[in-house]
N, C-alpha and C positions, 0 to 999 in steps of 0.2 A: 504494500500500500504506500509505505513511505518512500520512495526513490528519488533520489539526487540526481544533475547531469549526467554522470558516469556510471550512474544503475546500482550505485551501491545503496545497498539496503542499507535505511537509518537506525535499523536498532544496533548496530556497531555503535553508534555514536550515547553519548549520554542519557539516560532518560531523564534528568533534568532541566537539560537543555529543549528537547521535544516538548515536555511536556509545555515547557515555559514559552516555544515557538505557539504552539496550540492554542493557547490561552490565547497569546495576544490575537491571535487569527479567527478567533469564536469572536471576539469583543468587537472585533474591529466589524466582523459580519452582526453582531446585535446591533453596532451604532449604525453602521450602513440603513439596517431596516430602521431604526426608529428616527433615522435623520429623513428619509423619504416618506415614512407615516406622518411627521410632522410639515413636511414641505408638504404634501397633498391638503395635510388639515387647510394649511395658510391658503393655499390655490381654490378648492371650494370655501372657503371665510371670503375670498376676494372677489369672487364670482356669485357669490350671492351679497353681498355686499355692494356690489357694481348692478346686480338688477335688482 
């Protein structure tokens, strides 16, 4: 599942490290989705606001 350029499998590498790649890469997809739930909210508030 985990593979690098050169196809070497990441569990050679630390599971610290992974783990701590992981996290940031969930967070960063949770704020993705709630920075677009919130930009849609502003877009209908603006449009019914405008009519």
């Amino acid at each position: 599942m985990y593979k690098d350029m050169n196809g070497n499998d990441f569990r050679g590498f630390s599971n610290d490290k992974q783990r701590k790649f992981y996290r940031i890469t969930r967070a960063i997809k949770i704020g993705n989705i709630i920075a677009t739930v919130i930009l849609l909210i502003f877009i209908i508030q603006y449009l019914i606001g405008v009519n």
